[in-house]
MARBA-3410 file (N, C-alpha, C, O; in Angstrom, 1 decimal):
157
50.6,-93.2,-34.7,49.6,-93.8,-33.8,48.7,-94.7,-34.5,48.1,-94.4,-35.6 ~ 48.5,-95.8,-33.9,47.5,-96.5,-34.6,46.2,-96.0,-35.1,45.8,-94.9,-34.7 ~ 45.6,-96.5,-35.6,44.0,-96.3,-36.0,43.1,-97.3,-35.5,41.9,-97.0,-35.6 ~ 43.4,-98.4,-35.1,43.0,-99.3,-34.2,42.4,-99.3,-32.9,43.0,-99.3,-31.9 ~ 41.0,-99.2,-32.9,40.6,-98.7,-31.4,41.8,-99.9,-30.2,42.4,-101.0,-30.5
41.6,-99.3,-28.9,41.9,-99.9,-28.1,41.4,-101.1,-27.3,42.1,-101.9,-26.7 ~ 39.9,-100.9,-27.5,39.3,-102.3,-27.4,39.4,-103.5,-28.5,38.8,-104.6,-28.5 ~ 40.1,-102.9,-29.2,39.9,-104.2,-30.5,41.9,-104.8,-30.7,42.9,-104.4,-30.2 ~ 41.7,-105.7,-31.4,43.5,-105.9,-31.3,43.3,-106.8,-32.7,42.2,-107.2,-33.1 ~ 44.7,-107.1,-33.3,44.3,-107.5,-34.4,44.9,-109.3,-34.5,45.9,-109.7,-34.0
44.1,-110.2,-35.1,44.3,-111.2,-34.8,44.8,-112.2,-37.0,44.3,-112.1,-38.1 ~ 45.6,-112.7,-36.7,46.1,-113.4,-38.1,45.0,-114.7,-38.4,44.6,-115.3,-37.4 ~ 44.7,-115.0,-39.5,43.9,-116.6,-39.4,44.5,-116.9,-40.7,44.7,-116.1,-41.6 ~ 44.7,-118.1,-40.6,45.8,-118.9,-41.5,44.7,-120.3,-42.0,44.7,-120.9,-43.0 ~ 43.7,-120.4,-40.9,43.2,-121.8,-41.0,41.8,-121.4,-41.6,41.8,-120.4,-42.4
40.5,-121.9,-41.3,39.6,-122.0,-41.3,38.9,-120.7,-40.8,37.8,-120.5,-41.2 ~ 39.5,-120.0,-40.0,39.9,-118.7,-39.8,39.9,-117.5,-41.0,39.4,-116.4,-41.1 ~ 40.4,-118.2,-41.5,40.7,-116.8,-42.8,39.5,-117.3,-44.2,39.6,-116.9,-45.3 ~ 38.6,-117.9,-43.7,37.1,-117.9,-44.1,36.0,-117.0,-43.8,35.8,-117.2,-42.6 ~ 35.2,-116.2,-44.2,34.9,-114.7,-43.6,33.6,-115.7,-43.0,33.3,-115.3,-41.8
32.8,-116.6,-43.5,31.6,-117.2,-43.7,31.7,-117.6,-42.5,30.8,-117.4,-41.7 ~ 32.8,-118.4,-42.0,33.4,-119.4,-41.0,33.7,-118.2,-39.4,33.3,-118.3,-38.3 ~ 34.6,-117.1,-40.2,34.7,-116.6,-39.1,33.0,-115.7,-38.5,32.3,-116.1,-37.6 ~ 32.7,-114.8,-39.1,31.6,-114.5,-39.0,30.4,-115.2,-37.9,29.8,-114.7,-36.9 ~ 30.3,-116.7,-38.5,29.9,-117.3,-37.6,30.3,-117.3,-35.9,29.5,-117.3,-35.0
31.9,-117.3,-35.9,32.3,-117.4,-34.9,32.2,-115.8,-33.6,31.9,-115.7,-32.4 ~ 32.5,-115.1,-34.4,32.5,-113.8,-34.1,32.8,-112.8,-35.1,33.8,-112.4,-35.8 ~ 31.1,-112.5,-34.9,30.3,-111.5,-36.0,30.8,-110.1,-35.9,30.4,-109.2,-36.7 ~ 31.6,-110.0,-34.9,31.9,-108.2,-34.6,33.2,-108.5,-35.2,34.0,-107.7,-34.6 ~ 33.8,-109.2,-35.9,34.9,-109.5,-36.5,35.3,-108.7,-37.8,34.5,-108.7,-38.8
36.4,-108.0,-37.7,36.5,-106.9,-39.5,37.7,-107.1,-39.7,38.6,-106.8,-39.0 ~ 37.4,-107.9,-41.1,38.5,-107.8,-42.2,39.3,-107.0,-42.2,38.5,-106.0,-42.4 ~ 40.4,-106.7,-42.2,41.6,-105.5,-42.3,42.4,-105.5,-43.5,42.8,-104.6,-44.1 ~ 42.7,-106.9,-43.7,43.6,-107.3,-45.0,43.9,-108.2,-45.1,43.3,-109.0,-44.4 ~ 45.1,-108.7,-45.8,46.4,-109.7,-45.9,47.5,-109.7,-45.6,48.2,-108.9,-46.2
48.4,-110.6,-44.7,49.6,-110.0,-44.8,50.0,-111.3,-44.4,49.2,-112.3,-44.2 ~ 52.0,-111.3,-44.3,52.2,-112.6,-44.1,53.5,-112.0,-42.5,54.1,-111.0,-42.2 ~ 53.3,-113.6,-41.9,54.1,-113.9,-40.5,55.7,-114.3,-41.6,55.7,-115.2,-42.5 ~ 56.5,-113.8,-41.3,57.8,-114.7,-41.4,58.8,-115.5,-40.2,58.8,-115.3,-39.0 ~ 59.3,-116.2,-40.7,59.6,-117.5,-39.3,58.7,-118.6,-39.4,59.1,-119.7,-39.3
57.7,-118.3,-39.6,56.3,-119.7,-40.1,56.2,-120.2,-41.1,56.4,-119.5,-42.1 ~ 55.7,-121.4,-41.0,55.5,-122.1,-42.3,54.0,-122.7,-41.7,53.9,-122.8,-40.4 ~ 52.8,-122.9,-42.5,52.0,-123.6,-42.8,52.0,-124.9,-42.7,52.7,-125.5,-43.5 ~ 51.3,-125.7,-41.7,51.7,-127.1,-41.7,50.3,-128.1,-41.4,49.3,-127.4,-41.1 ~ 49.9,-129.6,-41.5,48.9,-129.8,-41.1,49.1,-131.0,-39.8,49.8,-132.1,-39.9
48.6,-130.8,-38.9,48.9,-131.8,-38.1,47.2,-132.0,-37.5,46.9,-131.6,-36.4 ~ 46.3,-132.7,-38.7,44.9,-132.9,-38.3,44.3,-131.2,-38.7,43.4,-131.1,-39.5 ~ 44.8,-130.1,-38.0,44.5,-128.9,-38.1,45.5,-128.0,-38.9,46.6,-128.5,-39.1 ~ 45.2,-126.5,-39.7,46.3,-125.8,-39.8,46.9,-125.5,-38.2,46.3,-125.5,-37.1 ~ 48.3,-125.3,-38.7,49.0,-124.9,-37.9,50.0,-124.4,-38.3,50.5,-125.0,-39.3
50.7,-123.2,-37.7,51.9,-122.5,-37.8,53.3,-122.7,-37.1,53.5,-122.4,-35.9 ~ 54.1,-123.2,-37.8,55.4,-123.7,-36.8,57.0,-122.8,-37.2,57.2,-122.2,-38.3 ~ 57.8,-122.9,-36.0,58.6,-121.8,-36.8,59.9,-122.5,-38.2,60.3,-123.6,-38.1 ~ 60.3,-121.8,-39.0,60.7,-122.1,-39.7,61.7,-121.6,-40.6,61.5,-121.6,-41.8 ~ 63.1,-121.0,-40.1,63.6,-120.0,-40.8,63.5,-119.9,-42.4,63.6,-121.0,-43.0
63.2,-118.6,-43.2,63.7,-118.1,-44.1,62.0,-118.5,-44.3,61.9,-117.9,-45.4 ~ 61.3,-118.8,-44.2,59.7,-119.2,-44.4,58.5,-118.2,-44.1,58.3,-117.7,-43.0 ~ 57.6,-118.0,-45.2,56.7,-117.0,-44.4,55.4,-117.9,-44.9,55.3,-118.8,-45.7 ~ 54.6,-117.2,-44.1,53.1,-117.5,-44.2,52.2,-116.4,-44.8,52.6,-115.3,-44.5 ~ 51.2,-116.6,-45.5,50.1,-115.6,-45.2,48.8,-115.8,-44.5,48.6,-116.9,-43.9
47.9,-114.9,-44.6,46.8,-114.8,-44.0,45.7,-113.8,-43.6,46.0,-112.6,-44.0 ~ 44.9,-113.9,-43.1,43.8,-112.6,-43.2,44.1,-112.0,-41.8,44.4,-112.7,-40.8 ~ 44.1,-110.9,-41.9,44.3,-110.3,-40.3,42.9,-109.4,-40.2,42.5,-108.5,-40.9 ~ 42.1,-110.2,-38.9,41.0,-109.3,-38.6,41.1,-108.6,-37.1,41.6,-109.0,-36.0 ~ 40.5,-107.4,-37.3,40.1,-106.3,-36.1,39.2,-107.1,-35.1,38.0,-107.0,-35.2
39.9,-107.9,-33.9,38.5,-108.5,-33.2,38.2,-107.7,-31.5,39.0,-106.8,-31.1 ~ 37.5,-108.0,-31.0,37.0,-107.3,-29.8,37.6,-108.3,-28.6,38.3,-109.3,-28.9 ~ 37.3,-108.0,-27.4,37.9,-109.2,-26.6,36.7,-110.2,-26.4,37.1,-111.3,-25.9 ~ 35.4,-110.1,-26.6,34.6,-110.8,-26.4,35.1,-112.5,-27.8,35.2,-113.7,-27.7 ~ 35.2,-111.4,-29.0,35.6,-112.6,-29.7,36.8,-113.3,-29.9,37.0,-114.3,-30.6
37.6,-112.5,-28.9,39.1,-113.6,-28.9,38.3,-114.1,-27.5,38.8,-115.2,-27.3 ~ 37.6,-113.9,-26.9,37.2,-115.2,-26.0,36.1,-116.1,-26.5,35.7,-117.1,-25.8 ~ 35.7,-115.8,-27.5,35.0,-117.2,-28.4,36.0,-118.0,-29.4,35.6,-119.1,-29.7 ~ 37.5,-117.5,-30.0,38.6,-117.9,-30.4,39.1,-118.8,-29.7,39.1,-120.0,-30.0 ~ 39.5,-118.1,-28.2,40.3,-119.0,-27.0,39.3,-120.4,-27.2,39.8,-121.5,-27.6
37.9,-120.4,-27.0,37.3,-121.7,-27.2,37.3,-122.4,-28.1,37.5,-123.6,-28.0 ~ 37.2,-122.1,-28.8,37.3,-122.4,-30.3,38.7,-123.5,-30.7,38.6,-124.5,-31.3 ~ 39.8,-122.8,-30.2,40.8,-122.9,-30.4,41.6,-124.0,-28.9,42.7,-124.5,-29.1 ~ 41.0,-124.2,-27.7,40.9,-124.5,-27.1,42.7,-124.2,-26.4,43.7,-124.9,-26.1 ~ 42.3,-122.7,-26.3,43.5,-122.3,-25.6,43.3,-121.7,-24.3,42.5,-120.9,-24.1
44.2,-122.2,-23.5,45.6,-122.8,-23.8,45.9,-124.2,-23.5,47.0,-124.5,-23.3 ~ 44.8,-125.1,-23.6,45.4,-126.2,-23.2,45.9,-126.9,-24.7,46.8,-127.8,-24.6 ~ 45.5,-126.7,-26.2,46.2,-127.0,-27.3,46.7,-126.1,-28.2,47.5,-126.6,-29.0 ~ 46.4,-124.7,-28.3,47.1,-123.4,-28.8,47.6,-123.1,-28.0,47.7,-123.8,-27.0 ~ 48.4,-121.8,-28.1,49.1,-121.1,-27.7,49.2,-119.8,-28.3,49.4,-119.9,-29.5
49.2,-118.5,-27.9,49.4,-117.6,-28.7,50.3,-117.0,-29.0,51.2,-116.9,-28.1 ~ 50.6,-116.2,-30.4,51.9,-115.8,-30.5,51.5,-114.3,-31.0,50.5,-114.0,-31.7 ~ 52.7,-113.3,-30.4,52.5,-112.1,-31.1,53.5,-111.9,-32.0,54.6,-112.3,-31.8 ~ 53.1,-111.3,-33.0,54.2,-110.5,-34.1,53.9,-109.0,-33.6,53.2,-108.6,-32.7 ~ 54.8,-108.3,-34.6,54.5,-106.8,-34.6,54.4,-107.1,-36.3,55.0,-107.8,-37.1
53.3,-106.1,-36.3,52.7,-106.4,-38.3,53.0,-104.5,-38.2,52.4,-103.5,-37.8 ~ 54.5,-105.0,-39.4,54.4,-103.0,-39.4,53.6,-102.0,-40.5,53.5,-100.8,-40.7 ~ 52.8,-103.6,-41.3,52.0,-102.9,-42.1,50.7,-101.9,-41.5,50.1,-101.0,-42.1 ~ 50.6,-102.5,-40.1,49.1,-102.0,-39.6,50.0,-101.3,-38.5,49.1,-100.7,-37.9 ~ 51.1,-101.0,-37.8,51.3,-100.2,-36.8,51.1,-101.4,-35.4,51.4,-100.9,-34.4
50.6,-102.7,-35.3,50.3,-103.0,-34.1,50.7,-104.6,-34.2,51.2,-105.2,-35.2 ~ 50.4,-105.1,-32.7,51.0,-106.1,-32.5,49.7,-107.3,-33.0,48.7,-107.0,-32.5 ~ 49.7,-108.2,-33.6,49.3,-108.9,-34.5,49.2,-110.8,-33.9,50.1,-111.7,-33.7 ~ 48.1,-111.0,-33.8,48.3,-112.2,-32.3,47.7,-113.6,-33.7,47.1,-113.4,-34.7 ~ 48.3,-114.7,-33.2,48.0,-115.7,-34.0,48.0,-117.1,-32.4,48.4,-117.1,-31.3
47.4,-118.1,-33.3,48.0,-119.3,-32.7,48.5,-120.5,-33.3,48.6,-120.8,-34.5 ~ 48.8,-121.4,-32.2,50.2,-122.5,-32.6,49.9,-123.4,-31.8,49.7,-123.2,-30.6 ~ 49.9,-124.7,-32.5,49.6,-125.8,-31.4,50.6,-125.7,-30.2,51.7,-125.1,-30.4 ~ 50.4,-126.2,-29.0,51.5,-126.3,-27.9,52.1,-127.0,-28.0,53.2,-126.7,-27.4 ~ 52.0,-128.4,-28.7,52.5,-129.4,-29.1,52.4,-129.8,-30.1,51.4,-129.4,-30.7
53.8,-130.9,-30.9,53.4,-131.0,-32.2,52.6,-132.4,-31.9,52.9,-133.3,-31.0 ~ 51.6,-132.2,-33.0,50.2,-133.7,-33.2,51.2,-134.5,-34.6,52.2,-134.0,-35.2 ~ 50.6,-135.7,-34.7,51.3,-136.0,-36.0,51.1,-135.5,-37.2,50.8,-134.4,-37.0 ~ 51.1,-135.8,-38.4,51.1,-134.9,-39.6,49.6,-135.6,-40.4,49.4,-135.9,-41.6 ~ 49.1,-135.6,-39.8,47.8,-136.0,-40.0,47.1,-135.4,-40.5,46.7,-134.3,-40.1
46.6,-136.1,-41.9,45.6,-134.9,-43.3,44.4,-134.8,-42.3,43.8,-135.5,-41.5 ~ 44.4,-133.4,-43.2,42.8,-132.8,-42.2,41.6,-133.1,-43.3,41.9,-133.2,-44.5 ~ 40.4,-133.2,-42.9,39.2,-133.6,-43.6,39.2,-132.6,-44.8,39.8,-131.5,-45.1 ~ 38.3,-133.5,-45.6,38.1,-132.4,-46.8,37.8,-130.9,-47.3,38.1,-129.9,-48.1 ~ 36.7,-131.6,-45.9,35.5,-129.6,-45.8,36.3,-129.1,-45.3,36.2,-127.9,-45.7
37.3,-129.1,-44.6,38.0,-128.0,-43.9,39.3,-127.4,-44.7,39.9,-126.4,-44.3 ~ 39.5,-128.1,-45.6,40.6,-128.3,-46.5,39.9,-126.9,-48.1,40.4,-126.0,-48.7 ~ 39.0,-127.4,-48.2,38.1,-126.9,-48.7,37.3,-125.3,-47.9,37.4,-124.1,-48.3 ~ 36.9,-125.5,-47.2,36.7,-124.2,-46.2,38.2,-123.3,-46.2,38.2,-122.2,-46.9 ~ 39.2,-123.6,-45.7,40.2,-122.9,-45.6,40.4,-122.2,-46.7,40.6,-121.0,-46.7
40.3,-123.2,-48.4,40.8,-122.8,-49.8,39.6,-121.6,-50.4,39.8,-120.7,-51.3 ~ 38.2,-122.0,-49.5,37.5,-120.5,-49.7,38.1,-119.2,-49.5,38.0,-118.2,-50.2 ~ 38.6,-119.3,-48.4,38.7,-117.8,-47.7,39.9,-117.7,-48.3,40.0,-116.5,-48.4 ~ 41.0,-118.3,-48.9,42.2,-117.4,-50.0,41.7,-117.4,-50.6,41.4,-116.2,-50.8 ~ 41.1,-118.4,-51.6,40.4,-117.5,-53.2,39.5,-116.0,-52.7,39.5,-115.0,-53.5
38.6,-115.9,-51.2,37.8,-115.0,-51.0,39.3,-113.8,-51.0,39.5,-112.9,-51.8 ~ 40.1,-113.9,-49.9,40.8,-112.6,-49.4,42.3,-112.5,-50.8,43.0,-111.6,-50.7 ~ 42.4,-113.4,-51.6,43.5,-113.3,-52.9,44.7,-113.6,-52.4,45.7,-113.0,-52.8 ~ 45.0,-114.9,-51.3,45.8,-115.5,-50.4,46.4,-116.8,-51.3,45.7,-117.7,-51.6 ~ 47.7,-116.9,-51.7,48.2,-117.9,-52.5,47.7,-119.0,-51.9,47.5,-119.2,-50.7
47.1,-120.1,-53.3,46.5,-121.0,-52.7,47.9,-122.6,-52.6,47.7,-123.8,-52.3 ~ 49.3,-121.8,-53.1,50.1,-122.6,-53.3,50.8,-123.1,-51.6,51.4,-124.2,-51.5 ~ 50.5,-122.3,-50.7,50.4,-122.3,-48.9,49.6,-123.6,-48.4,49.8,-124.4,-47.5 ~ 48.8,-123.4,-49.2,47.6,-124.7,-49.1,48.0,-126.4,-49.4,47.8,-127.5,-49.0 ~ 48.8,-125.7,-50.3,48.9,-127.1,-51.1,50.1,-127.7,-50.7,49.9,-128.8,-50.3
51.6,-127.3,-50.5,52.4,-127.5,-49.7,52.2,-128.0,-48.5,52.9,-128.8,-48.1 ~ 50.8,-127.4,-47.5,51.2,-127.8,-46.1,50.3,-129.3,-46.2,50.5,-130.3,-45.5 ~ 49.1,-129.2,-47.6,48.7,-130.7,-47.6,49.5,-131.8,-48.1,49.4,-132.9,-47.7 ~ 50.5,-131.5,-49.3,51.7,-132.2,-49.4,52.2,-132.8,-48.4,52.3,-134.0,-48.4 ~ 52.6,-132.0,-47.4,54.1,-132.6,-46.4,52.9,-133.7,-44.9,53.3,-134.2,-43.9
51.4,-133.6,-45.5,50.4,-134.3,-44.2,50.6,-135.9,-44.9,50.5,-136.1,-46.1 ~ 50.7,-136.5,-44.1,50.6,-137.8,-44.2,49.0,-138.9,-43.7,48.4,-138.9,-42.6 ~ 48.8,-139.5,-44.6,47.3,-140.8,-44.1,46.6,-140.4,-45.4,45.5,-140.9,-45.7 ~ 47.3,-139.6,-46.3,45.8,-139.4,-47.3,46.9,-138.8,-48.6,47.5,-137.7,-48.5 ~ 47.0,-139.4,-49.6,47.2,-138.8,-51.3,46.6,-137.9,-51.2,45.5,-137.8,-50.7
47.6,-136.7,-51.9,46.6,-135.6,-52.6,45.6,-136.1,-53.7,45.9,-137.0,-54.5 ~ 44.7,-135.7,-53.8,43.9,-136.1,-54.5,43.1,-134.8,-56.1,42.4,-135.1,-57.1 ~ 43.6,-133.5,-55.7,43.2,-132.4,-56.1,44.1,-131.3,-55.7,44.7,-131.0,-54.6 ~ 44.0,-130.6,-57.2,44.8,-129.4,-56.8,43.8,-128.1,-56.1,42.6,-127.9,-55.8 ~ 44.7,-127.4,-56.0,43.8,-126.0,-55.7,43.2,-125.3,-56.3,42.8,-124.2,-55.9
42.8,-125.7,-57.6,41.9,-125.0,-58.3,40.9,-126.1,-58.6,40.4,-126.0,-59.7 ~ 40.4,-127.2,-58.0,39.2,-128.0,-57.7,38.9,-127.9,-56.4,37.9,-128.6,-56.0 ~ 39.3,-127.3,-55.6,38.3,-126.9,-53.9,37.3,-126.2,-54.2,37.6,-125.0,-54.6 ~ 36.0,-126.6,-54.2,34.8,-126.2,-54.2,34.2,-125.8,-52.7,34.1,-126.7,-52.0 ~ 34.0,-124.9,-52.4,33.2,-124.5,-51.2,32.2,-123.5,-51.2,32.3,-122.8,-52.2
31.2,-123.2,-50.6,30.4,-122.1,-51.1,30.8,-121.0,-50.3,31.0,-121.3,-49.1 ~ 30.9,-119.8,-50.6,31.1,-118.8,-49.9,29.5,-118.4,-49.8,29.1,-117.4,-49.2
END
């Protein structure tokens, strides 16, 4: 049986999301649970992170304990459903079903801004999330040279 209250459900953040500073802000009744990775997905940037499917490919990311009030500040956030979509896994590390989102459509491969690029690279050095995920999905974005690896993302936690 889970240990998971029933009001709460557990949510993946891959993006700016898996920033505790970032999430926090968003919804403060939010708790860290751990790390774990989606397989089928790959990391990608189209303007935003995003998760697309991808055989033989896994992802990681922070999976937090959220309430329904803050997957309905998510949903806004996230502006779903008219550009996410949600997906469930079953995460059998935690016993429960494990909810993430995914653009509904693909955007072009459009590099995302700095800060956010930077924001995102906080929260794996914060939760101990390969920052090699990072760097790959900025690789394959197109309009912008890498310019820095992942051990020059400065952000403040």
């Amino acid at each position: 049986m889970s240990s998971l209250s029933t009001a709460r459900k557990l949510y993946f953040a891959y993006g700016s999301n898996a920033n505790s500073l970032n999430m926090m802000h968003r919804c403060p009744r939010a708790i860290p649970v751990g790390i774990a990775q989606v397989k089928g997905y790959e990391m990608v940037f189209r303007g935003v992170a995003n998760l697309r499917k991808k055989k033989k490919s896994k992802s990681y990311g922070v999976v937090w304990s959220i309430t329904r009030k803050c997957e309905k500040t998510l949903d806004w956030h996230e502006e779903y459903p008219r550009v996410y979509v949600k997906v469930y896994v079953l995460n059998k590390k935690y016993g429960n079903l494990m909810m993430f989102y995914t653009l509904k459509a693909p955007l072009l491969k459009k590099y995302p801004a700095d800060n956010y690029n930077r924001c995102i690279a906080a929260g794996y050095k914060e939760f101990n999330i390969p920052e090699q995920q990072l760097d790959r999905a900025l690789e394959k974005s197109e309009g912008k040279t890498l310019q820095y690896t992942a051990s020059n993302y400065d952000y403040k936690i």
